[in-house]
N, C-alpha and C positions, 0 to 999 in steps of 0.2 A: 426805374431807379437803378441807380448804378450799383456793380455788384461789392458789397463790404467782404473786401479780404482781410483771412487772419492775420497775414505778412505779405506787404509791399518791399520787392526786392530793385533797386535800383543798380544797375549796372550787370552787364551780362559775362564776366568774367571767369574765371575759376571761385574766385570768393562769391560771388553772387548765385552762379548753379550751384556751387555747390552748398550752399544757403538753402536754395529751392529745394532740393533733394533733402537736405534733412528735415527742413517743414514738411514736405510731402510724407516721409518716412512717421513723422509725426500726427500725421492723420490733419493736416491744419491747409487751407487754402493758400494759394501762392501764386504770384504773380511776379513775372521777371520784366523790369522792364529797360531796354539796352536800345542807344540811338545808333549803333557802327553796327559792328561786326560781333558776334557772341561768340566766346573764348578771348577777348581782349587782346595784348598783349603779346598773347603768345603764339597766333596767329602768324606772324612776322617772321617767327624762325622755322626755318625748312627742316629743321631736324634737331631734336631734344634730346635728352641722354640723361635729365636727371629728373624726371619721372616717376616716381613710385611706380611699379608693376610693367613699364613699358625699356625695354633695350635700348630702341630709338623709334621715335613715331615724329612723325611733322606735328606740328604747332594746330596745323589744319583738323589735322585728322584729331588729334586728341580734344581739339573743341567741338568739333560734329561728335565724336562717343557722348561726351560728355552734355551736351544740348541734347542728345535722341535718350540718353537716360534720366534727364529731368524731366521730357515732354510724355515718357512712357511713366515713370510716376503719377503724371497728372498736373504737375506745375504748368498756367497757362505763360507764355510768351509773346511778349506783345515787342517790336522796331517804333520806336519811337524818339524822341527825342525831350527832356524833360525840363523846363519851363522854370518851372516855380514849388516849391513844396510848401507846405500846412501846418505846422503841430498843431499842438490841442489833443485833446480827447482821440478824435477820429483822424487820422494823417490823410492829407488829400495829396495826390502829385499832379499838377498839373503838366501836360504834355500836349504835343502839337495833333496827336492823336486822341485827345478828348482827359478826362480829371479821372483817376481810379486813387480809390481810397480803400483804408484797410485801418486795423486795429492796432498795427507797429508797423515798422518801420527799420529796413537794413539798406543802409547806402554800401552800395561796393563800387562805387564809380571808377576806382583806378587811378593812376597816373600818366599820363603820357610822358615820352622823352622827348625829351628838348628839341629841334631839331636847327640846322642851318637854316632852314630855307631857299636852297638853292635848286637849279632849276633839275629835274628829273631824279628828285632826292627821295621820293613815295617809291618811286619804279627799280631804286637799288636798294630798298632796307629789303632783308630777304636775299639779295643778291649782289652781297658784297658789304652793303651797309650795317648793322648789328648794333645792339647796344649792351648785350650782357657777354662780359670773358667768359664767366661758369658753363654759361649756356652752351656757345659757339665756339670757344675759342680752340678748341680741340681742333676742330674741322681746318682749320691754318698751321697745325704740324707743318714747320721747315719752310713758310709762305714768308713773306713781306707783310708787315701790317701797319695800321696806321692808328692813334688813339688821338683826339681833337677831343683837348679838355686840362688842366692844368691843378684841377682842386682834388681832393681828398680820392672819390672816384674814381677819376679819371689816372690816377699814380699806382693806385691799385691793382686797376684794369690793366695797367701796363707793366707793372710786376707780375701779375697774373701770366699775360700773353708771354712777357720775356721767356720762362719755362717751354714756351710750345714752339714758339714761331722764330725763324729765321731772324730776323731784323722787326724791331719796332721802333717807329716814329713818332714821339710823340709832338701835336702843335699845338699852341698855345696862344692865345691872341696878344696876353699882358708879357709887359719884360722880367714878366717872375712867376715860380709857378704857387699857386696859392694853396697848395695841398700842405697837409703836417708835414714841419722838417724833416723827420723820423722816414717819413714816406720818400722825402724826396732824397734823401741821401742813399738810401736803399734802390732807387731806380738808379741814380747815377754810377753808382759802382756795377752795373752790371753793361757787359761788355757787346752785345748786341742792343741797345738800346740809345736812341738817341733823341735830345731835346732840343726841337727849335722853339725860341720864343718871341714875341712880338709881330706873329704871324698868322693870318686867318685864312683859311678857306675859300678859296671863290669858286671853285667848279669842280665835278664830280666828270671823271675819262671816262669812257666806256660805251658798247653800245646796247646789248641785253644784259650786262653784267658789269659789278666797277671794274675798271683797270687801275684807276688810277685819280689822283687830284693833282690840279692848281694849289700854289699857294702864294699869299703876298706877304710879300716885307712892308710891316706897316709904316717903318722909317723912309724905307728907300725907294718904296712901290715898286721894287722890281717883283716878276714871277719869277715862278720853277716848277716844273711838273715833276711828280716825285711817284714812280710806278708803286702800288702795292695790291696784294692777292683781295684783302678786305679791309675794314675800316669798323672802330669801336667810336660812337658818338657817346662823349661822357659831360653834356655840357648841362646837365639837370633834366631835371625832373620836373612836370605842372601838373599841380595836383586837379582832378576834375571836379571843383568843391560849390563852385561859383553859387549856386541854385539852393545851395544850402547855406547862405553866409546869413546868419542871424537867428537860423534855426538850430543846430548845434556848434561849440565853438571849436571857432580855429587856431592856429598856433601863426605863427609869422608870416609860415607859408605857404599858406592856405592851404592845410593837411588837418585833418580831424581830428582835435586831441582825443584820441581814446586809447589805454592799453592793452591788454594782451585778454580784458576779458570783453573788448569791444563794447563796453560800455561807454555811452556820449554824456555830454552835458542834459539833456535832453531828453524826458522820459517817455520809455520804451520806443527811442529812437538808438540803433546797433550802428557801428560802423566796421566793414571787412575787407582785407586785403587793402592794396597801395595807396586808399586815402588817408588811411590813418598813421597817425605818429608812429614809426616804426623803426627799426632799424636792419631787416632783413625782408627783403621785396623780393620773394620767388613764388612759383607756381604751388609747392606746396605748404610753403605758408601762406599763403592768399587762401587755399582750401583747409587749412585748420584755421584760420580767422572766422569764413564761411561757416563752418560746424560748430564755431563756438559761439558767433552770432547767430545760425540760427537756433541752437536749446534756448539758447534766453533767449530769442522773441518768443518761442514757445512755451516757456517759463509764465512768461509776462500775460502774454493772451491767455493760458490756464487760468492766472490769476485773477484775472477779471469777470471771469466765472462765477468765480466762489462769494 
């Protein structure tokens, strides 16, 4: 019979180890279970800066410390890929690697960003491509850059960058940018900064690293290649929820209503880091989400004790 864990962890992230780690630190069994890559997200940036206790460390390295201190606790880790989940009494996940069940239940599945889709667009995030200003944007001191994206985000990200970088571009596929007036008046007055609109994407320059993009006039179908050092993609966010739609609820789109004390609809089901309704998505709130989902699953399974 399969083994019943205290806490089934879903999604191998900062929220999710770090989950692991505090059930382990709580004497409780635990299971991570992650279909990609573990560290999520942050894996993608070659160099961090806003870190608790690190100066700068790669995305890589910070999610190998962070996997070799949950696996030296005792949290087992399972690559899989996750199916289907359970409620009830006992939470089952189904996975392409066989059903593990447990007594609660922490989704930290993440978000992904949006992406073009265009062709060798995996092979430049990392190198050249990016999706956070806070993060990266440093590293383009006095560069060219480019933001592709027009809403709230995306105006942000390029008032952000404005401050660092040489010249910003921003594209925008509609003939209006859909971000807060307030935002969008605030890009335009500033004097390195420039908006085309009604214009998408077609190709990423470059050969080990961006140089540069394509872009189309959707009126007039003409191109233009337009050089820059890096690129901020601000075209959303997908929340990774699918596998739980009916098990806890969602909001519009498709993000796990829960607040700040990662309580779900769903009992003693937690939700931690970028799935959830939130309105700040970084490394180390995805790791106090984590801590604060895992006391209450630990909470929860005491309970069931008594």
């Amino acid at each position: 019979m399969a083994e019943l864990y205290d806490i089934a962890i879903i999604g191998g992230g900062p929220a999710g180890l770090v989950a692991a780690l505090y059930a382990r630190r709580a004497n409780k069994t635990a299971v991570v279970l992650e279909k990609a890559t573990f560290g999520g997200q942050i894996t993608f940036s070659p160099k961090v800066e806003n870190i608790p206790g690190f100066l700068s460390v790669t995305g890589n390295e910070f999610a190998e410390k962070l996997v070799e201190q949950v696996i030296e606790q005792g949290a087992d880790v399972e690559c899989c890929e996750v199916s289907e989940v359970r409620g009830g009494e006992v939470k089952t996940v189904v996975t392409d690697s066989g059903e593990f069940t447990a007594k609660t239940l922490i989704i930290a599945t993440g978000a992904k960003h949006r992406t073009l889709g265009l062709e060798n667009e995996e092979r430049f995030i990392g190198e050249g491509i990016s999706f956070c200003a806070v993060c990266d944007g440093a590293f383009y001191q006095g560069k060219d850059v480019a933001v592709i994206g027009g809403g709230n985000s995306a105006l942000q990200e390029a008032i952000l960058l404005s401050d660092v970088a040489k010249t910003v571009t921003v594209v925008q596929n509609l003939d209006f940018l859909t971000g807060e007036a307030k935002l969008a008046e605030q890009l335009y007055k500033k004097e390195n900064v420039k908006v085309i609109l009604g214009t998408t994407v077609t190709k990423y320059i470059g050969d080990t690293e961006l140089k540069g993009i394509t872009v189309k006039n959707e009126k007039t179908g003409e191109l233009t290649d337009i050089a820059v050092d890096g690129l901020f993609l601000a075209v959303g966010l997908v929340p990774q929820n699918e596998a739980l739609r009916g098990i806890v609820e969602l909001d519009e789109r498709g993000y796990i209503k829960a607040g700040e004390d990662t309580l779900t609809s769903a009992k003693g089901i937690f939700a931690a880091g970028d799935c959830r309704t939130k309105r700040i998505r970084q490394v180390a709130t995805a790791a106090a989400d984590g801590a604060v989902a895992a006391v209450s699953a630990c909470d929860f399974v005491d309970a069931l004790g008594k």
